[in-house]
N, C-alpha and C positions, 0 to 999 in steps of 0.2 A: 554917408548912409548908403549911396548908392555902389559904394566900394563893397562893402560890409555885405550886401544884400549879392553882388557880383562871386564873391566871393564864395559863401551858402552854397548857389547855383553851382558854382564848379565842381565844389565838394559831393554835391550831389550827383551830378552827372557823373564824377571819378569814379564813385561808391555805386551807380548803378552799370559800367560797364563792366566792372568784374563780372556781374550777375546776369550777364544780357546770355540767355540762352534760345534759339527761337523754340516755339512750340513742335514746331516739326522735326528739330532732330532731337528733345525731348522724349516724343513717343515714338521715334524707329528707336531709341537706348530703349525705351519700357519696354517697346518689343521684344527688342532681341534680347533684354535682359532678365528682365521681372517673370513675364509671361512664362518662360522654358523653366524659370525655376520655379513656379509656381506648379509648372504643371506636373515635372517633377518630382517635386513636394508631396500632391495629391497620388503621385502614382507609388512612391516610394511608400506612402501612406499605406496603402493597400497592400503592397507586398510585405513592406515590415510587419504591419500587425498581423499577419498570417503567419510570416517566421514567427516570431515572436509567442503567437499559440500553440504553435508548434513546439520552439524551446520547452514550453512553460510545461506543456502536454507531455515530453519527453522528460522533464525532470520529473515530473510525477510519477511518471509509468516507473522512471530507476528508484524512484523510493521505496514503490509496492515492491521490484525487485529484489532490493536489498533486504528488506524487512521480512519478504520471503524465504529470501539464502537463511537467513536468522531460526525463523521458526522451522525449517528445515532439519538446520543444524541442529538445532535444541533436541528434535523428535529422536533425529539417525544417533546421533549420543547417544541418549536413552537407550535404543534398539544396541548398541555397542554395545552399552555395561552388562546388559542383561544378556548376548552372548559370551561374553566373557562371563560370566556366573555360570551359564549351562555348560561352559566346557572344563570348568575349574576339577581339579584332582577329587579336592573331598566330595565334590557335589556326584561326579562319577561314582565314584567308590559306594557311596549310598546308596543310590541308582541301583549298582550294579548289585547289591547285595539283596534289596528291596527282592528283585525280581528273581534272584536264585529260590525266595520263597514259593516262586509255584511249580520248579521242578518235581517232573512227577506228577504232576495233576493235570486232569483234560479240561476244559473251557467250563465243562458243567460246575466242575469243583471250585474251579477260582473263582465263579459269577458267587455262587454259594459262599462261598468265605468272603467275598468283599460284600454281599446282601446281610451276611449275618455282623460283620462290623460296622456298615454302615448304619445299622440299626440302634449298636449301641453308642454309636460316637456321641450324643446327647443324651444319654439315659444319666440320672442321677443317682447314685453316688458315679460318679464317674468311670468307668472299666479300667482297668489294669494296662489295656493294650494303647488307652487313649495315650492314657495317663507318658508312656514311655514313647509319644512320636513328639510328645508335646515339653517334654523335657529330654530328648534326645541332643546327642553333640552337635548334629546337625542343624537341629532348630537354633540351639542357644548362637551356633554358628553362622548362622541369617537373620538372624537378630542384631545382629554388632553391623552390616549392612545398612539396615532405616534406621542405626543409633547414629552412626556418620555417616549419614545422608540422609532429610530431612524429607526430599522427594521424593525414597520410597515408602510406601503405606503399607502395602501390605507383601508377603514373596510365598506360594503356594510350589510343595515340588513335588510330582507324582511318578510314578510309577509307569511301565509299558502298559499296563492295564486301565490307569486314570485312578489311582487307588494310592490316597494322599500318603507320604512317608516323612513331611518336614514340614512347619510351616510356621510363620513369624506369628499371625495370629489363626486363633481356630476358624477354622472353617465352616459353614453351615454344613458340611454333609462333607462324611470321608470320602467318596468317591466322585471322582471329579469329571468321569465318562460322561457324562449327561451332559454337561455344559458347554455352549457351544462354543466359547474360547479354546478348549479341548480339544473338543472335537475339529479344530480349525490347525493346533498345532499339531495335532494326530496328522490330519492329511491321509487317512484312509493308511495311515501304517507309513508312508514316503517322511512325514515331518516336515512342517513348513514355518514359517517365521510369522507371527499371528499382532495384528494390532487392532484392538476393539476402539468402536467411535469412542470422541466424549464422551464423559457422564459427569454429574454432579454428585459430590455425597455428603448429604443430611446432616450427619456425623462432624465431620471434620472440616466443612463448608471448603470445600476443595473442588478443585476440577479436576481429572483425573482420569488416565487411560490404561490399560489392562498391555501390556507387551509382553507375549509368550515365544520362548523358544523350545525346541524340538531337543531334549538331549540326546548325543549318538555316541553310541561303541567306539572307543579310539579308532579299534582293529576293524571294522568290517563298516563302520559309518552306517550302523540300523538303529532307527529308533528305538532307544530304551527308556525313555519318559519323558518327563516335560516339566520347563519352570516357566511360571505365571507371574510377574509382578505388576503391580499395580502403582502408578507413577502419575505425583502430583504433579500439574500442569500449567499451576498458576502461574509460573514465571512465564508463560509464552500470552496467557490473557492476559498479560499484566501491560501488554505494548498499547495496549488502549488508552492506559491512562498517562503514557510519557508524555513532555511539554510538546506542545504542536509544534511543528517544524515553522509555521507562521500563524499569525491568525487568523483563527476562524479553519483553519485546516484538522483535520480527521484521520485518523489511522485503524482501520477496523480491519478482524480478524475471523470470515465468514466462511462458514461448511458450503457443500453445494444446494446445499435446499435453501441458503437465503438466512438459516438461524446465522445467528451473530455469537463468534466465542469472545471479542472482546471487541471493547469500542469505548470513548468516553461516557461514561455515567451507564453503559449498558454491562450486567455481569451473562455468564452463559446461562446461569439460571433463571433467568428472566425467560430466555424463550424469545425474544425480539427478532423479528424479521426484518433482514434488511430492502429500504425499497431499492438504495443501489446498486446492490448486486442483481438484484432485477431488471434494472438498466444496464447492465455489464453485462448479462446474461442474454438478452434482447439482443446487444450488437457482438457478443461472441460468435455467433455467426459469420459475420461479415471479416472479409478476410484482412480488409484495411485497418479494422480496427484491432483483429491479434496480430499484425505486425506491427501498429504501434503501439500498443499498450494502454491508450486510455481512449475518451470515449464523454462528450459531452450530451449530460442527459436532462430534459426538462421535466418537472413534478407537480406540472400547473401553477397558477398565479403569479407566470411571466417567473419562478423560480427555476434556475437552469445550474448542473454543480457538475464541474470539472474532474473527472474522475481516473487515477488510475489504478492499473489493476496488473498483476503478476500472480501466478497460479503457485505453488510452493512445490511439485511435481510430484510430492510422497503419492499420489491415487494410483500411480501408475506400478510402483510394487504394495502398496497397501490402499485396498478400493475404500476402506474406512475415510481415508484423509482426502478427501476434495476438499481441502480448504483454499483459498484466496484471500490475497490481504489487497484491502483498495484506499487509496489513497485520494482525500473525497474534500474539494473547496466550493463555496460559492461562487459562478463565474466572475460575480462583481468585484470580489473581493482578489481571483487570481489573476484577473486581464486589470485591472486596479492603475497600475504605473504603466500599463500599455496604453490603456485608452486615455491617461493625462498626455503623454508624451501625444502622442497622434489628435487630441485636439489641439494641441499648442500649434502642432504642424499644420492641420487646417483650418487654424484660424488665420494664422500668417499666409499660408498660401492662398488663400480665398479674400484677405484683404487684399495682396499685391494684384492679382485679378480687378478685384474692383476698383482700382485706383486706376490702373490701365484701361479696363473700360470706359472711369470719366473722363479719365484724357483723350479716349478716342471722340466721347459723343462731345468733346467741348472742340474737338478738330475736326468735328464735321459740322456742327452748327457753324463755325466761319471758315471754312472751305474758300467762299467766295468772296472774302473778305480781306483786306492787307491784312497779311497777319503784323499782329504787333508783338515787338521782343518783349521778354519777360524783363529784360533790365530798366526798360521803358517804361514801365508800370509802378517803378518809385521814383518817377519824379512827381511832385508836389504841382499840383495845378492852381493851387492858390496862391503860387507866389508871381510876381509879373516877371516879362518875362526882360531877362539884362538891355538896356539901351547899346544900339550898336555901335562902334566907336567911329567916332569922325563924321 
């Protein structure tokens, strides 16, 4: 028995020397160990999540970018095709023939002969003179234009004077002087390249912007009239409703006053005002935030949304297009895996602290005491202790 019990003892004292660590060089290891990387932890904590909104912030801003170059591109297109229609052969040729009709006449005659047509352009039975602009080669020849191509609506082409000579549909009044698209691509007689805001129309539940060029003399490059079309726009509000790039993410398509041309579930007929380009507009100012491009803005009840933004730069040769596309999350939903990741990090880092701490306050309440080895604390006090031999 007394073998058997001898025996137990040894096994155990064997099994606790592996383990015998003393407390004191336990906590200079926790020291030098745990501590630095805990503090680390917390510091890298704080720098990461900054990068980190940063990244997120920076992807943003290049989405509004890209989405920008897009709608850009779509517009300068449009402005493309329709100089290439003002400079095309047959559209000169008509032009130029339109206007050999006021040879011979001074300013008073011509106001008079386009006063006395413009009169009859709506009279019923219809005039003779309508009758032959409105079945003209030319018309039937800008017609086959919005037959194969769905986005234009309507193509107006005047004269040096604003005094209609072709047009895909009729026009409310032959003469096109009055109207300020005209008189935009008139340019006082120089001819300038004309783009009207958005509009909606009734009609054809369309979006829709008016793009006019200046036609010029091969030879001497003077204005001698002007084509107007008018060009559906829904494929640029249409980016409102593509799949979110993630969720809960936005992609809107806003003028400078704040209306909204596209956005999810908003059309431009609505009229909707956006609140965050109002927050984009607040820190437009600030020079930090047009170098990076976006811009976290709060909308009361602790609701804060990550927003970026890129300008589309058309305002700058056409004052009509201040538009902005902003690229717009919930903060919670875009720091999301930031702020999982950075609690995992400080809850481990803030446990290894705490554990370091209780090994200090358990090393100063016995300071003054032998310390005892940790291997020492499994052995068994209830067994007796071995008889010593001889």
């Amino acid at each position: 028995m007394f073998d058997n019990l001898e025996q137990q003892i040894k096994h155990d004292d064997a099994f606790s020397l592996k383990f015998r660590i003393p407390v004191y060089e336990l906590l200079i290891i926790s020291l030098v160990t745990v501590v630095p990387i805990s503090l680390a932890g917390l510091y890298s904590l704080s720098q990461g999540d900054r990068a980190l909104h940063v990244t997120i912030g920076n992807d943003f801003s290049a989405i509004a970018g890209s989405t920008a170059a897009e709608v850009s591109q779509f517009i300068l297109e449009r402005v493309t095709e329709v100089g290439r229609l003002a400079a095309d052969p047959t559209l000169l040729d008509a032009v130029a023939a339109a206007n050999k009709s006021y040879v011979g006449m001074n300013d008073e005659a011509v106001a008079a002969a386009i006063e006395k047509r413009d009169q009859a352009w709506n009279i019923v039975p219809v005039d003779p003179f309508v009758n032959q602009i409105l079945a003209s080669r030319v018309t039937v020849w800008l017609r086959t234009f919005s037959e194969l191509d769905p986005r234009i609506l309507r193509i107006t082409v005047t004269d040096q004077k604003g005094a209609t000579i072709a047009v895909t549909h009729k026009t409310t009044h032959y003469s096109q002087a009055g109207e300020e698209f005209w008189r935009e691509i008139y340019n006082q007689g120089k001819g300038a390249v004309s783009l009207t805001d958005i509009r909606y129309d009734e009609v054809t539940k369309a979006d829709y912007i008016g793009v006019g060029w200046p036609v010029r003399d091969e030879g001497s490059n003077q204005f001698i009239g002007a084509v107007n079309v008018l060009v559906d726009v829904s494929a640029v509000s249409a980016i409102g409703n593509r799949p979110p790039i993630s969720p809960g993410t936005q992609v809107l398509l806003v003028k400078d006053d704040g209306t909204v041309i596209a956005a999810p579930g908003i059309a431009f007929s609505q009229r909707v005002k956006s609140p965050e380009y109002a927050a984009v507009r607040d820190a437009w100012g600030a020079l930090a935030a047009q170098q990076r491009g976006y811009t976290v803005a709060s909308f009361g009840s602790g609701r804060s949304e990550l927003i970026g933004f890129a300008d589309t730069g058309l305002k700058q040769d056409y004052p009509n297009f201040g538009w902005v596309v902003l690229v717009c999350q919930d903060t919670r939903q875009a720091f999301l895996a930031a702020r999982l990741v950075g609690r995992m990090i400080a809850l481990i880092s803030v446990m290894g602290l705490v554990m370091v701490t209780l090994l200090l306050a358990y090393f100063a309440m016995h300071r003054k005491e032998p310390f005892t080895e940790i291997g020492e604390l499994g052995k068994n006090p209830l067994l007796p202790e071995a008889p010593k031999p001889g």
